[in-house]
DRENDO-1510 file (C-alpha; in Angstrom, 1 decimal, always signed):
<recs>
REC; n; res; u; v; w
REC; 1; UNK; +0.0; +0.0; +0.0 .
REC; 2; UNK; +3.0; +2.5; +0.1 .
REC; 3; UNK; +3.9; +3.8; -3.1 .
REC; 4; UNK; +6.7; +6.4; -4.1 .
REC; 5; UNK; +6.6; +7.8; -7.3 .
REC; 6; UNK; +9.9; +9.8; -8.6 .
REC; 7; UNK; +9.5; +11.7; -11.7 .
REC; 8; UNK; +11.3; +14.9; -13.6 .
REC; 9; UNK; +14.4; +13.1; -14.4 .
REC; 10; UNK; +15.8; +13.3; -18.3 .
REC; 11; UNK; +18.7; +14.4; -20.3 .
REC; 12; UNK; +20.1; +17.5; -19.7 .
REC; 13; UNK; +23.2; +19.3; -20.7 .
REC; 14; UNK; +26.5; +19.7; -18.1 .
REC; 15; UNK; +26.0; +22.5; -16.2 .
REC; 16; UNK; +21.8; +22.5; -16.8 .
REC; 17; UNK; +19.4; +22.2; -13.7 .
REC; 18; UNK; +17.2; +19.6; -13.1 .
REC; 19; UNK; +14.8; +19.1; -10.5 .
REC; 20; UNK; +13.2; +15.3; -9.4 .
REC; 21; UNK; +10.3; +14.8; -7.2 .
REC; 22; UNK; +8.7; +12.3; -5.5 .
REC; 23; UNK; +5.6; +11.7; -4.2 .
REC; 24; UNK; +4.3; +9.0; -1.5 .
REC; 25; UNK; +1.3; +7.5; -0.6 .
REC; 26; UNK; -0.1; +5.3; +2.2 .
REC; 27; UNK; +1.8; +6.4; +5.4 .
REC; 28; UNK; +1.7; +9.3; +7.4 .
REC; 29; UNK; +4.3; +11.5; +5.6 .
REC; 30; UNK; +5.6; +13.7; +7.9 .
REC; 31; UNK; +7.1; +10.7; +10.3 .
REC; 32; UNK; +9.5; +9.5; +7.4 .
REC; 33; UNK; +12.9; +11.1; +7.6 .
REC; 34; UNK; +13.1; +11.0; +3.4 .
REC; 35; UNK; +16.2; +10.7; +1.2 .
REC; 36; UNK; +17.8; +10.1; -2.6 .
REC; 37; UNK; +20.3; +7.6; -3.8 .
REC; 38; UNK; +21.7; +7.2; -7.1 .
REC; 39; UNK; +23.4; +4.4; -9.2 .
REC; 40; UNK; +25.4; +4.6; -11.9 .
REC; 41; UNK; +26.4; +1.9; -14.1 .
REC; 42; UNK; +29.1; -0.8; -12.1 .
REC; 43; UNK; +28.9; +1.6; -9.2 .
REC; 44; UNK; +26.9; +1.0; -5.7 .
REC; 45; UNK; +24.4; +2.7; -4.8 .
REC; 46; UNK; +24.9; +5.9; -2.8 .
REC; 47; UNK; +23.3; +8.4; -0.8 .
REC; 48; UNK; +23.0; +11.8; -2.4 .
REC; 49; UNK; +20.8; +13.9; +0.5 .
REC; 50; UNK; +18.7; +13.1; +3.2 .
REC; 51; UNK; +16.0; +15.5; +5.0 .
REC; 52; UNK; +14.7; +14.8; +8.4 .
REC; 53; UNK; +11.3; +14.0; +9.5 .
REC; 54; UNK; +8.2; +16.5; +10.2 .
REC; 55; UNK; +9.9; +20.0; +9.0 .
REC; 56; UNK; +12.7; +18.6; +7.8 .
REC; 57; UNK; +15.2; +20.9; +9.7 .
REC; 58; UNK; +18.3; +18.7; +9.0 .
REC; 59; UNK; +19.6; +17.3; +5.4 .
REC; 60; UNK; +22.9; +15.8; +4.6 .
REC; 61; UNK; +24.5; +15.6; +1.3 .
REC; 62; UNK; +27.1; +13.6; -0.2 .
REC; 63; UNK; +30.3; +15.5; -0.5 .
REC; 64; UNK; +30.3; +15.3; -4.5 .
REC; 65; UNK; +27.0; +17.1; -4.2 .
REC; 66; UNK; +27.5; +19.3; -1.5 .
REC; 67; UNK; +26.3; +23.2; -2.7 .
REC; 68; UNK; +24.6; +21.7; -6.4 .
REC; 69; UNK; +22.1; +19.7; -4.9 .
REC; 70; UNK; +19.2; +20.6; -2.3 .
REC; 71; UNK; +16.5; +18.4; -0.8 .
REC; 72; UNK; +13.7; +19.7; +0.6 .
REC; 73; UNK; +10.1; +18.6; +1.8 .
REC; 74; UNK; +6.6; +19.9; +1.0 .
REC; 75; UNK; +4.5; +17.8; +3.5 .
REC; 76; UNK; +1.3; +19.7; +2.5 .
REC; 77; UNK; +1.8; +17.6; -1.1 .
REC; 78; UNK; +4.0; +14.4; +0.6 .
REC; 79; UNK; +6.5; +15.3; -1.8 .
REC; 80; UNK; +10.1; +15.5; -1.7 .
REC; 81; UNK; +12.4; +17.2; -3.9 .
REC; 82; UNK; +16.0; +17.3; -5.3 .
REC; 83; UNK; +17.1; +20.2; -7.0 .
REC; 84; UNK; +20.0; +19.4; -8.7 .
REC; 85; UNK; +21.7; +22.3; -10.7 .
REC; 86; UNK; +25.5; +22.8; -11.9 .
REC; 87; UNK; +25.1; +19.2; -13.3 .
REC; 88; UNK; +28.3; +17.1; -14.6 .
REC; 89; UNK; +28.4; +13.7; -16.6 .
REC; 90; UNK; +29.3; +12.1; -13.3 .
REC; 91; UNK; +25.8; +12.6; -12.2 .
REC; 92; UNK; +24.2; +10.1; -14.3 .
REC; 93; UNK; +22.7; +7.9; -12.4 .
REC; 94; UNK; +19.0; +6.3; -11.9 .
REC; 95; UNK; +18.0; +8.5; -8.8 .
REC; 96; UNK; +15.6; +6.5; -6.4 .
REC; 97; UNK; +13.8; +8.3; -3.6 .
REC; 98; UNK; +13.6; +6.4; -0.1 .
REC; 99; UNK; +11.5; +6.8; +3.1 .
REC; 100; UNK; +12.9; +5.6; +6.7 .
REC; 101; UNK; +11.1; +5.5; +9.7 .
REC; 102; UNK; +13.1; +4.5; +13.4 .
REC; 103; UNK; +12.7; +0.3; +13.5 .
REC; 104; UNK; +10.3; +0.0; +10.8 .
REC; 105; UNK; +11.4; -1.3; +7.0 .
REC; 106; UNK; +12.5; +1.6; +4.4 .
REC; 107; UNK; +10.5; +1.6; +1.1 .
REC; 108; UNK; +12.1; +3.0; -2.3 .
REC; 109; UNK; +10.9; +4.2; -5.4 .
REC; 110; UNK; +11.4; +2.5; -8.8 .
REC; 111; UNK; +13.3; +5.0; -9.9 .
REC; 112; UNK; +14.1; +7.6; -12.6 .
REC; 113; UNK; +16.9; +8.1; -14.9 .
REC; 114; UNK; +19.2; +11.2; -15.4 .
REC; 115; UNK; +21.4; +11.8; -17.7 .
REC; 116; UNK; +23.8; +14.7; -18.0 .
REC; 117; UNK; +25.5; +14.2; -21.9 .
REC; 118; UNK; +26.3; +17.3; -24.5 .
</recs>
């Protein structure tokens, strides 16, 4: 019954913006602490930011990110959002949005694909 859906991802120039979203269904939003990974191609997947629960007063990005990427939350819609700008080839990735919640299981997106190609 949970569902997130990520969407806005696509190919974009380096040095374009791009902004994803993802929207959730079936729990109470604003208890999830919510966050984005990527995966590229033969790599892991990695965190790229993280936003805390309820007002979301604490995010965390990964240091290749850090000051082109912000996450933020608009409980209102259960949406959260990763604006990505400053992009670079090594940001291609399929982005997948996750929601956590203290002891309970995490549940991911299916994920979207960026790609950042001239």
């Amino acid at each position: 019954q949970v569902q997130l859906v990520e969407s806005g991802g696509g190919l974009v120039q380096p040095g374009g913006s791009l902004r994803l979203s993802c929207v959730a269904s079936g729990l109470t939003f604003r208890y999830y602490a919510m966050s984005w990974y990527r995966q590229a191609p033969g790599k892991e997947r990695e965190l790229v930011a993280e936003i805390s629960a309820a007002n979301g007063d604490s995010t965390n990005y990964a240091d290749s990110v850090k000051g082109r990427f912000t996450i933020s939350r608009d409980n209102a819609k259960n949406t959260v959002y990763l604006q990505m700008s400053s992009l670079k080839p090594e940001d291609t990735a399929v982005y997948y949005c996750k929601s956590s919640r203290l002891f309970l299981a995490d549940y991911w997106g299916r994920g979207t694909q960026v790609t950042v190609s001239s």
